[in-house]
C-alpha positions as CSV (number, residue, x, y, z in Angstrom):
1,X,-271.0,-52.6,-28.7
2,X,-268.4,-50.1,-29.2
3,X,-265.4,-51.2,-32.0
4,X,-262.1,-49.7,-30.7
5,X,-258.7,-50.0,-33.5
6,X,-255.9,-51.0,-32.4
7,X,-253.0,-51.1,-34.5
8,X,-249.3,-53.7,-34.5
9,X,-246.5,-54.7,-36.1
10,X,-244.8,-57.7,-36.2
11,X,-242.2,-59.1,-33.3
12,X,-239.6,-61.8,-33.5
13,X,-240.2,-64.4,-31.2
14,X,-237.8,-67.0,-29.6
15,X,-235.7,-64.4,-27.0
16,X,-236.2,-62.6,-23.6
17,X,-233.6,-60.2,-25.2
18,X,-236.2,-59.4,-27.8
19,X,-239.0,-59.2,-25.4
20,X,-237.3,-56.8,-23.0
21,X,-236.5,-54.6,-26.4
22,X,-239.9,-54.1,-27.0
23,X,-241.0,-53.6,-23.7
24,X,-237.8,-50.8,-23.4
25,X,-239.5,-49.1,-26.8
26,X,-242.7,-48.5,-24.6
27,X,-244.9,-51.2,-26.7
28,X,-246.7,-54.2,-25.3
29,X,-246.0,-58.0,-26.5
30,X,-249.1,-59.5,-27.8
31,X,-250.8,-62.7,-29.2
32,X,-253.8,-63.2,-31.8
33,X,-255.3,-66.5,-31.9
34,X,-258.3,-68.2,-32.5
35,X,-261.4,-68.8,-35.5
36,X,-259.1,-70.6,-37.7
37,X,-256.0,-67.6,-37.1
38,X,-252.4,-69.1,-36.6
39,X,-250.8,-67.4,-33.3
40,X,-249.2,-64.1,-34.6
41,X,-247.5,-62.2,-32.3
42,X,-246.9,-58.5,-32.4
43,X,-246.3,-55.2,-30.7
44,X,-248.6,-52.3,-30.0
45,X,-248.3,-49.3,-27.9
46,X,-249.0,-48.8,-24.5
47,X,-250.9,-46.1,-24.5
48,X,-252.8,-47.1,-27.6
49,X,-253.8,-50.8,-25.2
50,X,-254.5,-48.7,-22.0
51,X,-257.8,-47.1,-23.7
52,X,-258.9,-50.8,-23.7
53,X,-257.7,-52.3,-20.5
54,X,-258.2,-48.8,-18.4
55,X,-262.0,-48.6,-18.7
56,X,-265.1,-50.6,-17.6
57,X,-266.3,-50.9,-20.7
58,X,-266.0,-54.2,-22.8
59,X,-264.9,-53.2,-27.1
60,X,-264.6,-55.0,-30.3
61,X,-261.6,-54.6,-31.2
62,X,-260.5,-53.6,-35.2
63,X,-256.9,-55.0,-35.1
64,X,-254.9,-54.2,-37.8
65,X,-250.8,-56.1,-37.7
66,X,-248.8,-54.7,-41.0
67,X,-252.1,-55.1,-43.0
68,X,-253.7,-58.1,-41.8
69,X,-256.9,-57.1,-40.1
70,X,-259.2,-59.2,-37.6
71,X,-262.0,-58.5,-35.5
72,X,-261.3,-59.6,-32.2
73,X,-261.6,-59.4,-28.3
74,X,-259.2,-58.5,-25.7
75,X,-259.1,-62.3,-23.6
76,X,-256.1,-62.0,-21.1
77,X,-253.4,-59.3,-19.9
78,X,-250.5,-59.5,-17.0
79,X,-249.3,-56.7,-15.3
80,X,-246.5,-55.7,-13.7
81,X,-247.1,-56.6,-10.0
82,X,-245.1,-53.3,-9.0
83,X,-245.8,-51.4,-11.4
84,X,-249.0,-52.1,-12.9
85,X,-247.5,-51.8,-16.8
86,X,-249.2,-54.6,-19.2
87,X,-246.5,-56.7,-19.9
88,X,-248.4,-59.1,-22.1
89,X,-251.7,-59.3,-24.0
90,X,-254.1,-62.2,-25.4
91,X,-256.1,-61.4,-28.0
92,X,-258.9,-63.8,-29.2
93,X,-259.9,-63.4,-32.9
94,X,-263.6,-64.0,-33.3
95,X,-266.2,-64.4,-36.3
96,X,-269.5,-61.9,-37.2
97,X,-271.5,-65.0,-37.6
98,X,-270.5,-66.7,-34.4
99,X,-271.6,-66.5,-31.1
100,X,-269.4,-64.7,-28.8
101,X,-268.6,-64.3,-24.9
102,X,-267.9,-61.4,-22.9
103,X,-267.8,-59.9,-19.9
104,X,-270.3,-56.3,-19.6
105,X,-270.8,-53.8,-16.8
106,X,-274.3,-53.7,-15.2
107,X,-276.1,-50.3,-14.7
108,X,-278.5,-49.8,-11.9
109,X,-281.0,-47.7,-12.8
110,X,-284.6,-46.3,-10.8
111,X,-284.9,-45.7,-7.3
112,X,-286.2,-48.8,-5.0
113,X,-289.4,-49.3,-3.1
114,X,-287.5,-51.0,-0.9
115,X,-285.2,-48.3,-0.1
116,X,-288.2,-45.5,-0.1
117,X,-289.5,-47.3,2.8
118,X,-286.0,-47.5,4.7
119,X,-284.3,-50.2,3.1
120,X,-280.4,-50.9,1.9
121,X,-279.2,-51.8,-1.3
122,X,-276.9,-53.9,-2.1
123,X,-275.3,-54.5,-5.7
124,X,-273.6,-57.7,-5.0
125,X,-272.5,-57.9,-9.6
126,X,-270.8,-54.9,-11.4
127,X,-270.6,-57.3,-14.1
128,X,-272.1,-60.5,-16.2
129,X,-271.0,-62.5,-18.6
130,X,-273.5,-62.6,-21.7
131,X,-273.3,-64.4,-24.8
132,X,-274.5,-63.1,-28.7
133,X,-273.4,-61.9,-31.9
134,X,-271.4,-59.2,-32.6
135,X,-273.7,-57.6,-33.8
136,X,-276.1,-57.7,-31.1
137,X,-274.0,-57.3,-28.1
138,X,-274.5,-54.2,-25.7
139,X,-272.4,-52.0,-24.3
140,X,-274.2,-52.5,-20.4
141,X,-276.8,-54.1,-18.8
142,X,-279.4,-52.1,-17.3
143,X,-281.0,-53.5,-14.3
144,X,-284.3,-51.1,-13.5
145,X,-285.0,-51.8,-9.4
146,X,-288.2,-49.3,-8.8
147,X,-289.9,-52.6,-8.4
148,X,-287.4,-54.4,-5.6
149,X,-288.6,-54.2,-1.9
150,X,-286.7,-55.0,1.5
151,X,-286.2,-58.7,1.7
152,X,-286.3,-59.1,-2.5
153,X,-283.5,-59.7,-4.9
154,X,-283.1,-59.5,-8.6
155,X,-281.0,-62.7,-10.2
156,X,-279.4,-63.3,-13.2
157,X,-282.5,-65.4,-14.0
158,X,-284.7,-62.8,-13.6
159,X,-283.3,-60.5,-16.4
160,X,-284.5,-60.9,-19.7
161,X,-282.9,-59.2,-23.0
162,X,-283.6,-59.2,-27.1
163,X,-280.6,-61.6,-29.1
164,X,-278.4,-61.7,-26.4
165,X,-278.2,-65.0,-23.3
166,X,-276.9,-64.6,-19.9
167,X,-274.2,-66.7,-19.6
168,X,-273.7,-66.7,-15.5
169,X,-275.5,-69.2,-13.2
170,X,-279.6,-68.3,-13.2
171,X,-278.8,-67.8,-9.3
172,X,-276.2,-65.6,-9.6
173,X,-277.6,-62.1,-7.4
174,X,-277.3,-58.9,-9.0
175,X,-278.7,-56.7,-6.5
176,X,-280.9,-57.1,-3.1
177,X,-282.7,-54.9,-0.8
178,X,-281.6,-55.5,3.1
179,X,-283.5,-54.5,5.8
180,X,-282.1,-51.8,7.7
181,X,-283.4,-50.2,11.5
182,X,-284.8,-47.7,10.2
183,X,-286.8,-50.0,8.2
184,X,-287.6,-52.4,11.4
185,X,-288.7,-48.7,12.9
186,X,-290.8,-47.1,10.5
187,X,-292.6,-51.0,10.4
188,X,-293.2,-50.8,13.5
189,X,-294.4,-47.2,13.5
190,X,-297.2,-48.2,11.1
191,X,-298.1,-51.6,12.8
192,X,-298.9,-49.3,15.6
193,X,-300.6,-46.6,14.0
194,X,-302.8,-49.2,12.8
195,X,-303.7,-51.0,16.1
């Protein structure tokens, strides 16, 4: 999985007034907590926190506030409901030797049988929620569905990967191929071509 740095200082906490200054100085109010950290709050830019929150893409994240350094995840932000700024940020700090959660975007790769012969697909999950170490975590899923035809599906159970778990219910649908008329058409075709 891709590491991203992200780099803060230190914010008095206690006052809105101090709050809206660091807001007014175009940086984001945020919190590290988590594997044994105390909460420290800080300030980073935000332009520096929209290359994390503006892409699909999950990242480690290399924090570094006025020297002390953690590895951790990006776990909650709130917007603006206007105006779509981050106005706060969670960060979790998290352990190399400790299982980990998060969230990854699923690619759908190959082209179905299913759809060859007239089908629909449908990708009902852009995303799944895996669990691993650092170390082993991707940066996507991919979901090959040459195999799927009309009528199948492909589940969460049905996905299998090296040092990592699926953390999302076994049932959970990733992708299905609907019948379509043109489908129901070009069966019928065949049918009669064979009587």
């Amino acid at each position: 999985m891709k590491h991203l740095a992200i780099s803060g200082s230190k914010r008095t906490v206690g006052r809105k007034a101090d709050v809206r200054e660091v807001r007014a100085a175009g940086k984001v109010p945020c919190v590290v907590y988590g594997n044994g950290v105390e909460n420290i709050s800080f300030a980073v830019d935000e332009k520096e926190l929209k290359n994390l929150t503006h892409t699909p893409y999950c990242h480690i994240v290399d924090l570094d506030v006025d020297g002390q350094k953690f590895i951790a995840l990006l776990h909650e932000v709130q917007y603006h409901p206007v105006t779509d700024r981050a106005l706060h940020a969670d960060f979790l700090a998290v352990s190399e030797s400790k299982p980990v959660v998060v969230e990854v975007p699923v690619i759908i790769t190959g082209n179905s049988v299913g759809v060859r012969a007239g089908g629909k697909l449908q990708v009902s999950r852009r995303k799944l929620k895996i669990s691993g170490l650092i170390k082993d975590l991707p940066d996507d899923l991919t979901v090959d569905v040459t195999p799927l035809a009309i009528g199948k599906r492909i589940t969460a159970g049905d996905l299998k990967f090296d040092n990592i778990s699926i953390v999302n219910p076994k049932a959970t649908i990733i992708c299905s191929c609907l019948s379509t008329r043109n489908a129901v058409a070009a069966a019928e075709e065949s049918s009669e071509g064979q009587e």
